[in-house]
C-alpha positions as CSV (number, residue, x, y, z in Angstrom):
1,X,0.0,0.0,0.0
2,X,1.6,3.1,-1.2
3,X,1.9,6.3,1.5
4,X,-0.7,8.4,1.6
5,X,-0.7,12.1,0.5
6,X,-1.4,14.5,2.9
7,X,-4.4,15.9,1.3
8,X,-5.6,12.3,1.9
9,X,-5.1,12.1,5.3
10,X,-6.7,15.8,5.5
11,X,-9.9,14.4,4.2
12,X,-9.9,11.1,7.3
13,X,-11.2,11.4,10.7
14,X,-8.8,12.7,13.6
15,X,-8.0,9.0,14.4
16,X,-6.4,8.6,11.2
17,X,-4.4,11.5,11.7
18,X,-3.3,10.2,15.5
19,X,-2.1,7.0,14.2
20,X,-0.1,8.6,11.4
21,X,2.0,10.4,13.7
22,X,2.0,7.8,16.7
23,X,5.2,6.0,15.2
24,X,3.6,2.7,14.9
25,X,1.3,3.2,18.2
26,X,3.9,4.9,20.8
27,X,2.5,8.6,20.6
28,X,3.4,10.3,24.0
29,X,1.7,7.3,25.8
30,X,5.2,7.2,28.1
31,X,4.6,10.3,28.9
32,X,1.4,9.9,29.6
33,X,2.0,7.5,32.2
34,X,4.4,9.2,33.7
35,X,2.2,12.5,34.5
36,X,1.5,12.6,38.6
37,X,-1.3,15.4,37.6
38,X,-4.1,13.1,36.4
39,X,-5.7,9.8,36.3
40,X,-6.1,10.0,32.7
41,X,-3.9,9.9,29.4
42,X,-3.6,12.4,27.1
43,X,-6.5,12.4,24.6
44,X,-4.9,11.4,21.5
45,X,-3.1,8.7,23.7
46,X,-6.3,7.4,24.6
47,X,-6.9,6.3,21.2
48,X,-3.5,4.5,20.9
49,X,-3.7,2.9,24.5
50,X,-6.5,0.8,22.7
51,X,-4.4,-0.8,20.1
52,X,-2.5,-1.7,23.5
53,X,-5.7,-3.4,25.0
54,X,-6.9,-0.6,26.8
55,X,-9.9,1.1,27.4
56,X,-9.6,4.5,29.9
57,X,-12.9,4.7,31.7
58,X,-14.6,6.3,34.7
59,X,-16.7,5.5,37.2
60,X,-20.0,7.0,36.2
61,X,-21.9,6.5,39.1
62,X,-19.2,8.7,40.7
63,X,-19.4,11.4,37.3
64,X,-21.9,13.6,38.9
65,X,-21.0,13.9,42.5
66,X,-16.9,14.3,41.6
67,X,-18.1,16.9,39.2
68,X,-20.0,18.4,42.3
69,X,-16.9,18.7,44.4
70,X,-15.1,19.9,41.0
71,X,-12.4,17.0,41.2
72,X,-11.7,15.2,37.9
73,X,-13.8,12.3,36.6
74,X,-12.6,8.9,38.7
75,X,-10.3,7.5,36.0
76,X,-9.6,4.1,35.6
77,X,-8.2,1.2,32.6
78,X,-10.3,-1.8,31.2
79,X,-7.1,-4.3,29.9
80,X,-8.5,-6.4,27.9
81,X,-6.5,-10.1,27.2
82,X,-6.0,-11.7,24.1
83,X,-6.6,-15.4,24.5
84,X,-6.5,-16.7,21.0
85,X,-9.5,-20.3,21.0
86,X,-9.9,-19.1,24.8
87,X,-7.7,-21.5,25.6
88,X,-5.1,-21.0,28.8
89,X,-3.4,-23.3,31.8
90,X,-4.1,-23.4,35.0
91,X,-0.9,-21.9,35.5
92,X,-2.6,-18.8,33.4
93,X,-5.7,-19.0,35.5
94,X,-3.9,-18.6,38.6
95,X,-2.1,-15.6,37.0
96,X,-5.2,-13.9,36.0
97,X,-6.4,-14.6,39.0
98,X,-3.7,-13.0,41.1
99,X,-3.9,-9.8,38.6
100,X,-7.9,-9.4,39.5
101,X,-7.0,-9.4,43.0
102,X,-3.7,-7.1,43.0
103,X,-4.7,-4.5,40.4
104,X,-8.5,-4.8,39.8
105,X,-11.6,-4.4,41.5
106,X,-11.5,-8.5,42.4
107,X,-13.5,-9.6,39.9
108,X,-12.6,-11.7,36.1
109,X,-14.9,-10.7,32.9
110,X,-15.2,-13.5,30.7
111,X,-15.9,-11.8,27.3
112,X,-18.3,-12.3,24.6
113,X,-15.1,-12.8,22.3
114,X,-13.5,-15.3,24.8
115,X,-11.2,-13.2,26.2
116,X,-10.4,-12.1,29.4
117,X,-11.2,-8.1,30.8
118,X,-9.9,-6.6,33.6
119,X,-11.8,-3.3,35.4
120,X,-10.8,-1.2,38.3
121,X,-6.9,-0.4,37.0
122,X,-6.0,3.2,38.3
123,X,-3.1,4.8,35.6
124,X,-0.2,3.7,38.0
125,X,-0.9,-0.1,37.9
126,X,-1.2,0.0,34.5
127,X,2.4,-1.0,33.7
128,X,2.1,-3.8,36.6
129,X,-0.4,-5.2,35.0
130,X,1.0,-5.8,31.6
131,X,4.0,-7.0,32.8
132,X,2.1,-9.5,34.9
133,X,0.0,-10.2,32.0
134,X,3.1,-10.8,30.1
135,X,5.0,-12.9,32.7
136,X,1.9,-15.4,32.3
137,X,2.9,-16.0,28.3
138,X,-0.7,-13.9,27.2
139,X,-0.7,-10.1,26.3
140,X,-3.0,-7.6,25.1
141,X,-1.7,-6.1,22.3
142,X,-4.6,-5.8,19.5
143,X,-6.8,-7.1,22.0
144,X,-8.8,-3.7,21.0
145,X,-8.3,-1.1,19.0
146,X,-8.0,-0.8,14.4
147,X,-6.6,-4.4,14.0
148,X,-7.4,-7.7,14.0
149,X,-8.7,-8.8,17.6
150,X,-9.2,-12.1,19.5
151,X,-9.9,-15.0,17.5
152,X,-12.2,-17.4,18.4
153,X,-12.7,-20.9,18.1
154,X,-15.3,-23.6,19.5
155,X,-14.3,-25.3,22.6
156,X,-16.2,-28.2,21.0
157,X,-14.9,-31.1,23.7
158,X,-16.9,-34.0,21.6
159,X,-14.5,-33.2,18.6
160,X,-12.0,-33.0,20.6
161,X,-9.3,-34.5,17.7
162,X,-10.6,-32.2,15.4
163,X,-10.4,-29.4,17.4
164,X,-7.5,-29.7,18.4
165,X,-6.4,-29.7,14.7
166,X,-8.8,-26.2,13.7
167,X,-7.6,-24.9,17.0
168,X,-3.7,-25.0,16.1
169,X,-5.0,-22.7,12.9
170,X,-6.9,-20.9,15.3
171,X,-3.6,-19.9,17.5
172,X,-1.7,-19.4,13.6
173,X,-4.6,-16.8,12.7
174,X,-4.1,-14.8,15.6
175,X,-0.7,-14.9,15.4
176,X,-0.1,-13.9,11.6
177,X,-2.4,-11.3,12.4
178,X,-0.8,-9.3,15.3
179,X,1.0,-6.2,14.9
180,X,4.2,-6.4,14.5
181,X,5.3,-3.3,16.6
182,X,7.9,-3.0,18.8
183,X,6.0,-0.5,20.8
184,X,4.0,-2.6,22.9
185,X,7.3,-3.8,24.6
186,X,8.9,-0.7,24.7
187,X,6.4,0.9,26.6
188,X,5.0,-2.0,28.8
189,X,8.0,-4.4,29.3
190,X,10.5,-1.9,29.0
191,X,12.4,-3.8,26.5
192,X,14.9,-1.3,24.2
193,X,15.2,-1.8,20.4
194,X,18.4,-3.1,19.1
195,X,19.3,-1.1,16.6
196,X,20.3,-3.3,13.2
197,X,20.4,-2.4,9.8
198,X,16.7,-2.9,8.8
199,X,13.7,-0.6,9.5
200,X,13.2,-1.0,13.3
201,X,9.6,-1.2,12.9
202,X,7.6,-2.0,10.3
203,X,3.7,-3.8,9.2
204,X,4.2,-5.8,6.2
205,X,-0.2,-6.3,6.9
206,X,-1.2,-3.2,8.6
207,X,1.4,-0.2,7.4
208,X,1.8,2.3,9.3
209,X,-2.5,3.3,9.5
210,X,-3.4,-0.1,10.7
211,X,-7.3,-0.8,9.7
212,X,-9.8,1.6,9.3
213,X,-11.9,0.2,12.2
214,X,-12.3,-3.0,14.4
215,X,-11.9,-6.2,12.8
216,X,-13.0,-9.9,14.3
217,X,-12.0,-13.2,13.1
218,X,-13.9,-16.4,14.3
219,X,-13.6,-19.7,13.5
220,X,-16.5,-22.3,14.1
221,X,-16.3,-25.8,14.1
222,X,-19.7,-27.6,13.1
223,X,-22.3,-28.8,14.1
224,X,-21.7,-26.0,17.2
225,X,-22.1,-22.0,15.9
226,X,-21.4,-20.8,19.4
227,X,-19.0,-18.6,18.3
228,X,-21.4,-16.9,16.2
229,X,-19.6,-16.8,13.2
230,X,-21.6,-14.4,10.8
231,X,-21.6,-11.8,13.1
232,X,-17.8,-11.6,12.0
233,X,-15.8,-9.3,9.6
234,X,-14.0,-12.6,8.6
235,X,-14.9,-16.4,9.2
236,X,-13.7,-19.9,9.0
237,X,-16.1,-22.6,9.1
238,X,-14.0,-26.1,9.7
239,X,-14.8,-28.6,6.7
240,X,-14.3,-32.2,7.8
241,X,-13.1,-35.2,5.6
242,X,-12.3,-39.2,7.2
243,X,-12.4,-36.9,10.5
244,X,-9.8,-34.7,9.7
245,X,-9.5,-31.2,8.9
246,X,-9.3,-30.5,5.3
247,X,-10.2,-26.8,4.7
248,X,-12.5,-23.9,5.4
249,X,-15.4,-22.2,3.6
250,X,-14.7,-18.8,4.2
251,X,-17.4,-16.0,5.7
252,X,-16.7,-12.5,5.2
253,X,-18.7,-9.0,5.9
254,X,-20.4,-9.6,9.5
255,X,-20.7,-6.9,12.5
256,X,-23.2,-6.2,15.1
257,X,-22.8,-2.6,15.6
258,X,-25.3,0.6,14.6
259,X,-26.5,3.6,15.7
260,X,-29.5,4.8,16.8
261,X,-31.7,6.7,14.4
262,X,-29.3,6.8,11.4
263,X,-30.5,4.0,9.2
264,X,-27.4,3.7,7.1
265,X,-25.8,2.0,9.8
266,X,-27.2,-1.8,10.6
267,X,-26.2,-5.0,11.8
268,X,-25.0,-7.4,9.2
269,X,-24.3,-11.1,8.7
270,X,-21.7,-12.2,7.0
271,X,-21.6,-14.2,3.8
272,X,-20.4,-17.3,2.9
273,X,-18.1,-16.7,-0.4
274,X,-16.0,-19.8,-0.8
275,X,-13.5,-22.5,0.6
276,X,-10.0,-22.9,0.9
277,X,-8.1,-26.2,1.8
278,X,-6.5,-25.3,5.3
279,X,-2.3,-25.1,3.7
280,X,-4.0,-21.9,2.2
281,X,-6.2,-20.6,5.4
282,X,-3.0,-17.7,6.3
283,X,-3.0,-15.9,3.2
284,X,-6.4,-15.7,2.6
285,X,-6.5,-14.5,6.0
286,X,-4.5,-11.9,5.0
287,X,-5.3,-10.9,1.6
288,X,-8.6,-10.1,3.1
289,X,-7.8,-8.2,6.3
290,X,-5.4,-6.1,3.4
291,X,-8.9,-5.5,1.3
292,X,-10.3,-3.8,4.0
293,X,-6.9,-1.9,4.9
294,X,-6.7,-0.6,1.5
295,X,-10.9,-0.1,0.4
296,X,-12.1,0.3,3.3
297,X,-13.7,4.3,4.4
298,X,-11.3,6.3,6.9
299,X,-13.5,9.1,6.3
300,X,-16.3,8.2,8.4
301,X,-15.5,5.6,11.2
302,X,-19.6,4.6,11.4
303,X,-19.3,3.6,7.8
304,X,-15.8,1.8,8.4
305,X,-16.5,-1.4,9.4
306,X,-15.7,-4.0,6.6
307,X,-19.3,-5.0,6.0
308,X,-20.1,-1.9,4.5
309,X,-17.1,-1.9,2.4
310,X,-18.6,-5.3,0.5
311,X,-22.4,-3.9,0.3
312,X,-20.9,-0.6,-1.3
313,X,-18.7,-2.4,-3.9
314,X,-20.8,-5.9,-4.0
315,X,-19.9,-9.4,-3.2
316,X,-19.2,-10.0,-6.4
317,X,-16.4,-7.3,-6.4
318,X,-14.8,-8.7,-3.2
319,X,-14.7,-12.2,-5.0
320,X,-12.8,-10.6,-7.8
321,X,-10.3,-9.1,-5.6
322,X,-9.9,-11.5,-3.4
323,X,-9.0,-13.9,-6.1
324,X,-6.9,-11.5,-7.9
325,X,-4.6,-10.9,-4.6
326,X,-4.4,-14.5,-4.1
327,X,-3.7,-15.4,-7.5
328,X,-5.7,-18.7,-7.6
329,X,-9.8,-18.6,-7.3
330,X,-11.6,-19.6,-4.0
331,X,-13.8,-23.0,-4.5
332,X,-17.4,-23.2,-4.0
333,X,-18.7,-23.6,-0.7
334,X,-18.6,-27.0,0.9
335,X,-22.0,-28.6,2.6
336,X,-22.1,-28.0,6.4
337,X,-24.8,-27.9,8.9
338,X,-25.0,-25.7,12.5
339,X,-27.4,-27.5,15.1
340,X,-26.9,-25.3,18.2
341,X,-25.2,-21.8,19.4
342,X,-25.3,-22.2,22.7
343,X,-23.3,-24.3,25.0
344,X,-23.0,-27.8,26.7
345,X,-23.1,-27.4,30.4
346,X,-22.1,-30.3,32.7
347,X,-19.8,-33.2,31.9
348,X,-19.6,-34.0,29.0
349,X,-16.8,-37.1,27.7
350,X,-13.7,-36.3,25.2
351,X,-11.5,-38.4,23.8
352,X,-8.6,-39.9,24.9
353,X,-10.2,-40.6,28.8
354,X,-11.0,-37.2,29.1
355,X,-14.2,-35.0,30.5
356,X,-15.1,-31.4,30.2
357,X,-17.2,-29.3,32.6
358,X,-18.6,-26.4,31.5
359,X,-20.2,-23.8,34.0
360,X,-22.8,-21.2,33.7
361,X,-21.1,-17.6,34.5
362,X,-24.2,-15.5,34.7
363,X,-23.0,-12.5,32.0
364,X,-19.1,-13.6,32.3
365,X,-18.4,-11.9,36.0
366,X,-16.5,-14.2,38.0
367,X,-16.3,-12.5,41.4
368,X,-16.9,-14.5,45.3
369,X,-20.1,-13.4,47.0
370,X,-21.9,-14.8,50.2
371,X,-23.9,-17.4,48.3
372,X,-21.6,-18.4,46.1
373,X,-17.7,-18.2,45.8
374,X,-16.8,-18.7,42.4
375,X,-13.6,-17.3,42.4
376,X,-11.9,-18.9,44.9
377,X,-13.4,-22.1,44.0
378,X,-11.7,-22.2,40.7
379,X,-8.4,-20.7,42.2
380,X,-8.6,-23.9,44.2
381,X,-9.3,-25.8,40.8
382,X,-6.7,-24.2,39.2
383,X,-4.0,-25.5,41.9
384,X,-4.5,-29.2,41.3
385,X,-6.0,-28.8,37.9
386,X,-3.8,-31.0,35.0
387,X,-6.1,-30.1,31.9
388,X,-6.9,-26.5,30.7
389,X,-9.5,-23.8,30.8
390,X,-11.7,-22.7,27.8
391,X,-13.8,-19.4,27.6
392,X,-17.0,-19.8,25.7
393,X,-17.9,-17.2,23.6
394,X,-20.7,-17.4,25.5
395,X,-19.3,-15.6,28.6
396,X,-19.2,-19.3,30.1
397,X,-16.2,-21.4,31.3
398,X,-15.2,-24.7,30.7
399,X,-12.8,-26.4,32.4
400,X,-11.3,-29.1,30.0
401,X,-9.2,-32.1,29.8
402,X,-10.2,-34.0,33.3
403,X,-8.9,-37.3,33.1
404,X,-11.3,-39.8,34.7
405,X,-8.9,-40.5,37.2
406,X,-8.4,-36.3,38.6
407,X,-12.4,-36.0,37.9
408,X,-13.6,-37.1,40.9
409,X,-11.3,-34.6,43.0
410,X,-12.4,-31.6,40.6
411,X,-16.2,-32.8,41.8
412,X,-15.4,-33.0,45.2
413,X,-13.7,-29.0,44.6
414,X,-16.8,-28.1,42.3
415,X,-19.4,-29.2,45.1
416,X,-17.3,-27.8,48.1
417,X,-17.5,-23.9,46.3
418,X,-21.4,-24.1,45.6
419,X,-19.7,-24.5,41.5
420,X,-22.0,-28.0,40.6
421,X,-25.6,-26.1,40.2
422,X,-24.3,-23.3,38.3
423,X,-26.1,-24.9,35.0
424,X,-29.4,-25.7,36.9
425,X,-31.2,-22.8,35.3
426,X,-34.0,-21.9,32.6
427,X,-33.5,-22.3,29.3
428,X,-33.8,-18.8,29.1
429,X,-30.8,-17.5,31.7
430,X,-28.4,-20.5,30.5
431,X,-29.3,-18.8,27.0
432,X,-28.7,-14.9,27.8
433,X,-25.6,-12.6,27.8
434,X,-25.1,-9.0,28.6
435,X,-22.5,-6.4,27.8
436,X,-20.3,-4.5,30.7
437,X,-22.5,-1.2,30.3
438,X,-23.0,0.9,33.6
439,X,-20.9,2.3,35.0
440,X,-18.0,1.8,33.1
441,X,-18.5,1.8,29.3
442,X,-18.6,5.5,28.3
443,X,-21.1,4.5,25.5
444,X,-23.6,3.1,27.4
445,X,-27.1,4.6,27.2
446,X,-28.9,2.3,29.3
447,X,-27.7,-0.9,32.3
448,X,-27.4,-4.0,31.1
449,X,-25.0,-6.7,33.0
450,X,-26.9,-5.2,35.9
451,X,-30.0,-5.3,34.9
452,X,-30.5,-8.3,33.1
453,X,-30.5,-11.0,36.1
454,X,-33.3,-8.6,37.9
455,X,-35.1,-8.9,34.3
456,X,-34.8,-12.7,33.6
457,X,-36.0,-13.6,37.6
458,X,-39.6,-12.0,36.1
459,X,-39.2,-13.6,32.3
460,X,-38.6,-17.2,33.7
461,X,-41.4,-16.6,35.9
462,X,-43.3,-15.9,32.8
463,X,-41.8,-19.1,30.9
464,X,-42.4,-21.1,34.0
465,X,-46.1,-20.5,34.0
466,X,-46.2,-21.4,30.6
467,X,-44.6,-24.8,30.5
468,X,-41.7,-23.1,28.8
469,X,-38.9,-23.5,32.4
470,X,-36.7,-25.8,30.1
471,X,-37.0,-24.2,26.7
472,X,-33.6,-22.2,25.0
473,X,-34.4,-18.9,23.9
474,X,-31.1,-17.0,23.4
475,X,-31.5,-13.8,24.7
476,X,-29.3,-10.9,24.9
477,X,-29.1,-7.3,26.3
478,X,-26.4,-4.5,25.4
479,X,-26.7,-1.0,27.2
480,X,-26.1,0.8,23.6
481,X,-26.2,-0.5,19.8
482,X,-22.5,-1.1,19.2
483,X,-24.0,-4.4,20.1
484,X,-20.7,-6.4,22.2
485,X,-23.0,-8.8,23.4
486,X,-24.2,-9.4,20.0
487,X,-27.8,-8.2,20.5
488,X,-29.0,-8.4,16.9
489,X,-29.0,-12.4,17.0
490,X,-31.2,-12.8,20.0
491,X,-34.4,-14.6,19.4
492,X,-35.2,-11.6,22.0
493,X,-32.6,-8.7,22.2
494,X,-32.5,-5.6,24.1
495,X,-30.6,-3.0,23.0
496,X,-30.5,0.6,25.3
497,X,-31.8,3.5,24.3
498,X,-32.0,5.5,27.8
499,X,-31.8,5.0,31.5
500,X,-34.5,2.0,32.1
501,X,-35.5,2.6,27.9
502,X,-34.4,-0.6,25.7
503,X,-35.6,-1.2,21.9
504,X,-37.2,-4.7,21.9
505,X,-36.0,-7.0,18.6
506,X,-37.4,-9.9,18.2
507,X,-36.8,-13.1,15.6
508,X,-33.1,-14.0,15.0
509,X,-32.5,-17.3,13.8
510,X,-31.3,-20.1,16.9
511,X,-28.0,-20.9,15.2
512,X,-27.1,-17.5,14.7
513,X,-28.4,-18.0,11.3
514,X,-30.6,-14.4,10.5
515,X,-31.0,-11.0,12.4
516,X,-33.9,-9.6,14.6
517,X,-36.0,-7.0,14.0
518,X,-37.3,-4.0,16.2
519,X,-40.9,-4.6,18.0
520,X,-41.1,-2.1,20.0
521,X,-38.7,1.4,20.3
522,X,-38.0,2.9,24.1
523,X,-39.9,0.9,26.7
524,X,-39.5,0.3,30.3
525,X,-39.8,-3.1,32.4
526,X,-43.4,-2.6,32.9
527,X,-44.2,-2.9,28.8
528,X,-41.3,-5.1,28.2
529,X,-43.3,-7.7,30.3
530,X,-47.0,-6.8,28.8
531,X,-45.7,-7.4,25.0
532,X,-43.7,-10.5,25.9
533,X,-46.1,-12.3,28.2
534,X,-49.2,-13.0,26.0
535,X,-46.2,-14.0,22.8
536,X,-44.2,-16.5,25.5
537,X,-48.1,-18.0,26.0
538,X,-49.0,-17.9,22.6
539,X,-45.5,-19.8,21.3
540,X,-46.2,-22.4,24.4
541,X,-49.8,-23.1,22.8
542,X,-49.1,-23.1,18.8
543,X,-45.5,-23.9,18.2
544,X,-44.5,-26.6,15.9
545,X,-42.9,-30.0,16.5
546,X,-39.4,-28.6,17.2
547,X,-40.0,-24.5,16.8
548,X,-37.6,-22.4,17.6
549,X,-38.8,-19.1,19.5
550,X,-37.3,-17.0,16.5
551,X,-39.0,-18.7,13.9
552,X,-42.4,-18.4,15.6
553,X,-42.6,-14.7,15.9
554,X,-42.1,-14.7,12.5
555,X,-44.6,-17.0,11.4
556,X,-46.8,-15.5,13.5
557,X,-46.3,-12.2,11.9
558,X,-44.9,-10.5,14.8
559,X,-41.8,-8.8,12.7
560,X,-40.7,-9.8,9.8
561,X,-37.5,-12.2,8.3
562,X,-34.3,-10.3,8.5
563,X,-31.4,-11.6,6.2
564,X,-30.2,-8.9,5.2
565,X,-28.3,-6.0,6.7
566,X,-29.4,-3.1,4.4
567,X,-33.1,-5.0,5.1
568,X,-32.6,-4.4,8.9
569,X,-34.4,-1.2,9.4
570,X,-37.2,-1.5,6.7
């Protein structure tokens, strides 16, 4: 990608113009830290410090009373860590563990992208942190930020040969991927350059503006679609032959977020535009992450995302292209089939003498409370623990590899911390997720991860009464439509608008498969539960052999089939 002309950059948005003069992502970010006057970073730093896997935040519940007493907003650092499949050690665990407890507000966020986020980190720890997050073999460079983030992969424990295979291509991805930067060390591990002939930095994917926005790579292993792999900018669906891996269809042109009240924003899924045998999977990785970098809009960063580079130029266009930079043409699609998006909670047997328990982590917080201890309990895991962990991209946790022989003492360890009934819930709650929201994320317009639980206790009442305890229905809540928790593919989705205000959507496919539509625009608990009731009844009543919730609303005429992105908001 040739340099670009400085009446080019004049014409992009001020982010543009901060990474062009950050010197591949340093900006003054040392300085920065180093400043005794303020919680905060410098503003343009703020926007770099996300490339490095951090978010600055404050504590809004605090905003109005520090602004009161005229001291500065409460600042403090979200670190998010890369964990490519959401796989770690119990060694790992134990290190993230002892960071939540040192640095953070005591608690671990299991993301929606199977990652783990840290919250509570004043501007002095920050450098701790990283070097802590380090000294555990993880990091959290391009964790956030214009880049290619976290890949995920499905734990999938009954494939376990087979995933073990797609997840080795998983780890490659994410690796291939990362910046290569130098500044990440330099600033958080205080590790100097050595000076050699060659260009000391240099990004032979990214140059030196990186993406235009976000970018999310999944990789989904059927029949499971828990990873929801069309709400991705870039997708690998495993192809199986004689159960072994032998390429990928490829998905491209999937993203969750919009914006309220401009239309030309919208939720997307992606499409499926070919397959590749797997000695082939790294460079069309990155032939396609280098179509966005070079097509895709740094004018307007609501119109950056790489789905609306494809539905400005056509599919058909990025086919072209991408063949052309590969210089050999993608093959049809292969047949495949997805059966189920959530996950499997309890035992469930491997391979190879192995068992996998997988826990229900109410919207990803693990934190110990009265009732139940969840934190220490799996520190104590963790200690005697000979297998690994695996994050869902569910916001759940799996703790993998038991051997028959160590499973009865990780029982024994799950029944002693209250850990065993964490799966003994509705359909509905085992099916949910929420986004962070209040009072950290400064984009949230309503609560979410606090609000939800409070929400689902009156739902599964509802489902209760109507036969329905049991049933999944994936639901999902975000406190704004950039849509982390994936909102748009809820069967039932609640998306903020205001304090206590959510849009209701309603009619997303179960495996992920087709979007929701907006029911109703800016209503409170008390209608939420008036227009769901007599809908919950009426799907117990008339459903079909083997219905989904989704599919019912739209037979019934409730809102109509959403396949389309640019049909989203008509």
């Amino acid at each position: 990608m040739s340099d670009v002309t400085p009446e080019e950059l004049k014409k992009r948005v001020e982010v543009e113009r901060i990474k062009d003069a950050s010197n591949y992502l340093r900006g003054s970010l040392k300085q920065s830290l180093q400043d005794p006057l303020t919680g905060a970073l410098a503003e343009s730093d703020t926007q770099l410090s996300k490339f490095h896997g951090i978010y600055q935040q404050d504590d809004r519940d605090l905003r109005d009373e520090r602004r009161r007493q005229k001291l500065e907003p409460h600042y403090q650092f979200m670190v998010r860590v890369r964990v490519p499949g959401g796989v770690c050690t119990p060694d790992q665990w134990l290190q993230i563990d002892r960071i939540a407890t040192t640095w953070c507000n005591h608690t671990i966020r299991l993301t929606t992208r199977q990652a783990y986020q840290f919250h509570g980190i004043i501007k002095r720890d920050l450098k701790k942190t990283i070097a802590e997050v380090n000294a555990a073999l993880l990091d959290t460079i391009a964790a956030c930020g214009d880049v290619n983030r976290n890949v995920m992969c499905n734990p999938n424990p009954y494939q376990s040969r087979l995933h073990e295979e797609v997840y080795e291509y998983t780890r490659r991805i994410s690796e291939h991927l990362t910046p290569r930067t130098t500044a990440y060390h330099e600033i958080w591990l205080d590790q100097e350059l050595v000076a050699t002939s060659k260009k000391q930095d240099e990004e032979p994917i990214y140059g030196k503006h990186y993406l235009p926005r976000k970018f999310k790579t999944a990789v989904a292993i059927p029949p499971s679609n828990d990873v929801d792999i069309f709400a991705n900018d870039l997708g690998f669906i495993a192809i199986e032959e004689n159960g072994r891996l032998a390429g990928f269809n490829v998905t491209v042109g999937g993203g969750m977020g919009m914006t309220h009240g401009e239309p030309e924003t919208y939720p997307r899924l992606a499409d499926v535009v070919g397959y590749c045998p797997k000695e082939k999977t790294l460079q069309v990785a990155e032939e396609i992450v280098k179509i966005q970098r070079d097509h895709g809009d740094r004018t307007n960063r609501k119109h950056a995302r790489f789905k609306y580079t494809i539905d400005d130029r056509g599919i058909e266009w990025f086919k072209f292209e991408l063949n052309k930079r590969l210089g050999w043409n993608m093959e049809p699609p292969r047949p495949y089939v997805f059966e189920s998006s959530g996950d499997r909670y309890g035992w469930v047997e491997g391979v190879n003498d192995t068992w996998h328990y997988t826990m229900f982590i109410q919207n990803g917080r693990i934190l110990d409370t009265d009732e139940l201890p969840m934190m220490t309990g799996l520190r104590e895991i963790a200690k005697v623990h000979e297998g690994d962990f695996r994050l869902t991209a569910n916001q759940n946790l799996m703790i993998g590899r038991v051997s028959s022989k160590q499973k009865p003492v990780i029982e024994a360890l799950l029944k002693k911390y209250k850990l065993t009934g964490s799966y003994h819930r509705t359909g509905l709650r085992l099916n949910s997720m929420a986004c962070v929201a209040f009072p950290t994320c400064a984009l949230a317009m309503a609560e979410s991860e606090r609000y939800l639980p409070s929400l689902l206790d009156k739902l599964d009442a509802i489902m209760k009464d109507a036969g329905l305890e049991h049933d999944p229905i994936v639901i999902r809540m975000t406190g704004c439509p950039n849509g982390c928790a994936r909102p748009f593919l809820g069967e039932i989705g609640f998306v903020g608008k205001a304090p206590g205000k959510y849009n209701l959507y309603l009619g997303a496919g179960f495996y992920g498969q087709r979007l929701n539509k907006l029911y109703r625009e800016n209503i409170g608990e008390e209608q939420i539960l008036a227009e769901l009731t007599p809908i919950i009844h009426r799907y117990a009543k008339e459903r079909g052999q083997g219905e989904k919730f989704g599919d019912f609303v739209i037979r019934c005429g409730y809102v109509k089939e959403v396949l389309a992105g640019k049909d989203f908001h008509s």
